[in-house]
C-alpha positions in Angstrom: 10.3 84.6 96.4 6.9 83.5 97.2 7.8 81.7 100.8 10.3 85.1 101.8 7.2 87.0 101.3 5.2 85.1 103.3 7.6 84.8 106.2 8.0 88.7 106.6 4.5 89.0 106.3 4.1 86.5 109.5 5.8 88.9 111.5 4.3 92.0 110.1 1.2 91.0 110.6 1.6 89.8 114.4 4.2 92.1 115.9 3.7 90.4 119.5 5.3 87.7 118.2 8.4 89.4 117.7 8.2 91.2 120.8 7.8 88.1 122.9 11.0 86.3 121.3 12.8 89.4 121.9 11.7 89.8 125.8 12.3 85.9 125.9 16.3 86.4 125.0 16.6 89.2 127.4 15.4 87.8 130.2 17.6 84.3 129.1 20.4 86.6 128.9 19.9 87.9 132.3 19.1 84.6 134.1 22.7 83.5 132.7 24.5 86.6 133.7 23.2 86.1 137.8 24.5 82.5 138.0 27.0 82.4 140.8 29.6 79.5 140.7 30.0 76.8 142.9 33.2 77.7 144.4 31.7 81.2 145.4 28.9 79.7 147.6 31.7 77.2 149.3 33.1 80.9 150.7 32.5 81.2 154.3 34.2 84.4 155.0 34.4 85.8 158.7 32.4 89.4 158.9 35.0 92.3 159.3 35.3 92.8 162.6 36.1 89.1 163.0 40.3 90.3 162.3 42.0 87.0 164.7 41.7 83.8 163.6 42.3 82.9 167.3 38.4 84.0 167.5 36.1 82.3 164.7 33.6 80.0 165.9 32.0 78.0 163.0 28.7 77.5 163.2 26.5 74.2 163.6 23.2 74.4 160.8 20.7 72.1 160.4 23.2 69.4 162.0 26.3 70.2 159.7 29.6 71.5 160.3 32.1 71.9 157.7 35.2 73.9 158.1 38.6 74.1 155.9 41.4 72.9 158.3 43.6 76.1 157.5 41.4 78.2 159.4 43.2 78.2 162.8 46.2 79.4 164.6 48.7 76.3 163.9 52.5 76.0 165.5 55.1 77.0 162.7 55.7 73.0 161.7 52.5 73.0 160.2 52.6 74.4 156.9 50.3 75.7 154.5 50.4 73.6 151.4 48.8 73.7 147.6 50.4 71.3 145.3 47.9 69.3 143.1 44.0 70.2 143.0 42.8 67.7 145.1 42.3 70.4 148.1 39.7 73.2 148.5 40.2 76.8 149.9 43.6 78.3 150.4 45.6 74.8 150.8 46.1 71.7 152.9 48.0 71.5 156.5 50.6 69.5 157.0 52.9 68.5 159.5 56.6 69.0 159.1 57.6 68.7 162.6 59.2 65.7 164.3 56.6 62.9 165.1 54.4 62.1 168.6 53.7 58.9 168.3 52.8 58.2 171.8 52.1 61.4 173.7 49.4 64.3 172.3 50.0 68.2 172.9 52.6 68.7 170.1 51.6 71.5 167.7 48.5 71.7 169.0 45.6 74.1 168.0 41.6 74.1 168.3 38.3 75.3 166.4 35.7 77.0 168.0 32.6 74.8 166.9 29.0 76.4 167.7 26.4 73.8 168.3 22.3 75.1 167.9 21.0 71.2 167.6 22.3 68.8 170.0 22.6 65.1 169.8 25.2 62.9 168.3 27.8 63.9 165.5 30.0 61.9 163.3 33.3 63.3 162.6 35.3 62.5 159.5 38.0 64.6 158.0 39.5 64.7 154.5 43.1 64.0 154.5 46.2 62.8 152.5 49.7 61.0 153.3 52.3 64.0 152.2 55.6 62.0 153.5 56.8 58.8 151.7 55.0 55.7 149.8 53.3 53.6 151.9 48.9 54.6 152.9 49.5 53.1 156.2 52.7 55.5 157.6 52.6 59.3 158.2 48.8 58.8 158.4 47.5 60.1 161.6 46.5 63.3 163.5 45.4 63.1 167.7 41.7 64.8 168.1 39.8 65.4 171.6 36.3 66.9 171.9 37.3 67.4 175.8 34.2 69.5 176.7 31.8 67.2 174.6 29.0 65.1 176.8 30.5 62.2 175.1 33.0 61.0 172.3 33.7 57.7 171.3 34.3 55.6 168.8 31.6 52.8 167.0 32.0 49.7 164.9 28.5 47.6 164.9 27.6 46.4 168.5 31.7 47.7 169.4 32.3 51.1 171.0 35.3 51.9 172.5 36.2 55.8 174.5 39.7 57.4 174.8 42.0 56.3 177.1 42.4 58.4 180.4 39.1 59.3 179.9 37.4 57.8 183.1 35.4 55.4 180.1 36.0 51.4 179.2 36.8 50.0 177.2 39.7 51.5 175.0 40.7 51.0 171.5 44.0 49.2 171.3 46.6 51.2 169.6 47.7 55.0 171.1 45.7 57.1 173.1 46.2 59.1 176.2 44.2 61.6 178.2 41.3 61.6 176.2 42.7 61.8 172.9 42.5 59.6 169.9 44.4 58.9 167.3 42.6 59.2 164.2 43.8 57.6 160.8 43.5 57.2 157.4 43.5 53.6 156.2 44.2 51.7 152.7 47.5 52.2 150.5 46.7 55.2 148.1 47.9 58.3 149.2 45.6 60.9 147.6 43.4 63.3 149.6 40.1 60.5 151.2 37.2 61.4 153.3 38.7 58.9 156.5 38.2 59.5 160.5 39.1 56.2 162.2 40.4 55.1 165.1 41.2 51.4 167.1 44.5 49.9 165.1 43.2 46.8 162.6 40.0 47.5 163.7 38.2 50.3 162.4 35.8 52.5 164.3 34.0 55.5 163.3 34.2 58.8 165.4 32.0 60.1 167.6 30.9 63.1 169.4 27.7 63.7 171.8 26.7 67.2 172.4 24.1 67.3 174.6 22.8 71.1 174.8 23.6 74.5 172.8 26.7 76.0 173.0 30.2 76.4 171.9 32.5 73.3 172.6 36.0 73.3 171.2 37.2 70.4 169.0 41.3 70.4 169.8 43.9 68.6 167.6 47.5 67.8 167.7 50.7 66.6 165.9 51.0 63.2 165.9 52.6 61.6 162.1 54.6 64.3 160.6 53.7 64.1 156.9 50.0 63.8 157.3 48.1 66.6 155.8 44.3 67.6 156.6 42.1 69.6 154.5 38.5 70.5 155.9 36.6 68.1 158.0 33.1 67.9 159.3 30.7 67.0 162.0 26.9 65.9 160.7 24.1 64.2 162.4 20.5 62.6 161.3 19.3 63.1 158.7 22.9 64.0 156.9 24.1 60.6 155.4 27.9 60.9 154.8 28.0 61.6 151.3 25.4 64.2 151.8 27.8 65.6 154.6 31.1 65.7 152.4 29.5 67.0 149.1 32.2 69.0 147.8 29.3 71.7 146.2 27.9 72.0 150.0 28.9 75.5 151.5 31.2 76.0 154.6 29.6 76.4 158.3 29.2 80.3 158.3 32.1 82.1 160.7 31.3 84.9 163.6 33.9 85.3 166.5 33.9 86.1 170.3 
C-alpha cells in the first residue's frame, strides 16, 4: 500500500511530468501517421494535362534517369504483363511478335529523355527471359540513342560503336544502322539488372550527351519472349547500385 501511495503521489506532486509523457505519445502518434511508403514516392505520375503517352519526356536529375518501360506507345505484340512480383509499376513488356534477329525497326517505339547535365551515361535495363528455358535465347532487345553526341559500348581498354554508324570498330554479333543489340547474359531467367552488347564478349552501354536538351532513346523488337521492366541512364557520381535502388523514385514526367 505504501509504494501505490507513493507512486500517485509522484505524479500529483509534479503534474509536468504527466503532461510531457502525454505530449510525447501525441506527437509519436503523429510522426507515425505522416510516414509515406516506399512504393508511393517510386510514383512519377505525368501532371494532368500531360493526357498522350506519345508526349512524356522523363526528366534527367542530378545525372539519373529512371523510367518504367510500360510508359510508351508500343505496337500491339508487345504486351503488358504482371505474373510474379519481381516487376515494379503496372507490369513488364514483352514481346509476342515474331523475332528480328538481323534487321531493327520491328515494333519499335521511343522515350522522350530530358537531359539538364551533360556528359557520359551508362545505360542498363532490368529485364527477364519470358519464352522457354534456356538464359541465353529470347534474351535481347535492339536500342539506338541516334541523336546522342556519342554511344558506344566499353569493356576495359575495348570500345566498340554500332554498326552503320560511320564509327570503328564494331562489336561482332548483330547490329545495323546504329543499333545495338543489347542482351541479358547467364542461364537464370528471373528479372536482372543486364545492358550488354558484343556476343562472348561483354561490353557495357554507353551514351554521350554533350549539351541540354531532349534526345530520344528508340528501341525495337528483336527476341520475342524478352520482357523489359524500367531501365535507366546514370552518370558520376551514381555507382550502379546506387542507380538501380529499387527505393529510388522515377525521373519526374512533363510532356510537349
Amino acid at each position: 500500500m505504501i509504494a501505490t501511495h507513493t507512486h500517485r503521489n509522484s505524479f500529483a506532486r509534479f503534474p509536468f511530468l504527466t503532461l510531457f509523457a502525454m505530449v510525447m505519445a501525441v506527437a509519436s502518434c503523429s510522426q507515425e501517421s505522416t510516414e509515406t511508403p516506399v512504393q508511393d514516392e517510386q510514383s512519377a505520375d505525368p501532371p494532368a494535362e500531360c493526357t498522350n503517352v506519345a508526349d512524356y519526356i522523363f526528366s534527367e536529375k542530378d545525372g539519373l534517369v529512371k523510367v518504367q518501360f510500360e510508359e510508351a506507345i508500343f505496337d500491339a505484340l508487345w504486351k503488358l504483363n504482371g505474373d510474379g512480383d519481381e516487376f515494379s509499376g503496372k507490369g513488364y513488356m514483352v514481346w509476342t511478335g515474331s523475332q528480328s534477329l538481323s534487321t531493327p525497326g520491328q515494333g519499335a517505339t521511343s522515350f522522350k529523355i530530358k537531359i539538364e547535365n551533360a556528359g557520359v551515361y551508362q545505360f542498363l535495363w532490368k529485364s527477364a527471359v519470358k519464352m522457354g528455358d534456356n538464359g541465353t535465347d529470347h534474351n535481347d532487345t535492339w536500342l539506338r540513342f541516334a541523336d546522342a553526341a556519342d554511344f558506344y559500348a566499353q569493356k576495359g581498354e575495348s570500345i566498340v560503336y554500332p554498326k552503320d554508324s560511320g564509327k570503328t570498330p564494331n562489336p561482332e554479333g548483330a547490329s545495323k544502322d546504329g543499333w545495338f543489340k543489347i542482351y541479358r547474359s547467364g542461364n537464370d531467367l528471373d528479372f536482372k539488372w543486364q545492358a550488354s552488347t558484343f556476343d562472348n564478349n561483354a561490353h557495357d552501354v554507353f551514351v554521350t550527351f554533350d549539351e541540354p536538351g531532349i534526345y530520344i532513346m528508340e528501341i525495337s523488337a528483336r527476341s520475342a519472349g524478352h520482357g523489359i521492366d524500367q531501365f535507366v541512364l546514370f552518370k558520376e557520381p551514381y555507382t550502379k547500385n546506387e542507380a538501380i535502388d529499387e527505393a529510388r523514385p522515377f525521373s519526374a514526367i512533363s510532356c510537349d
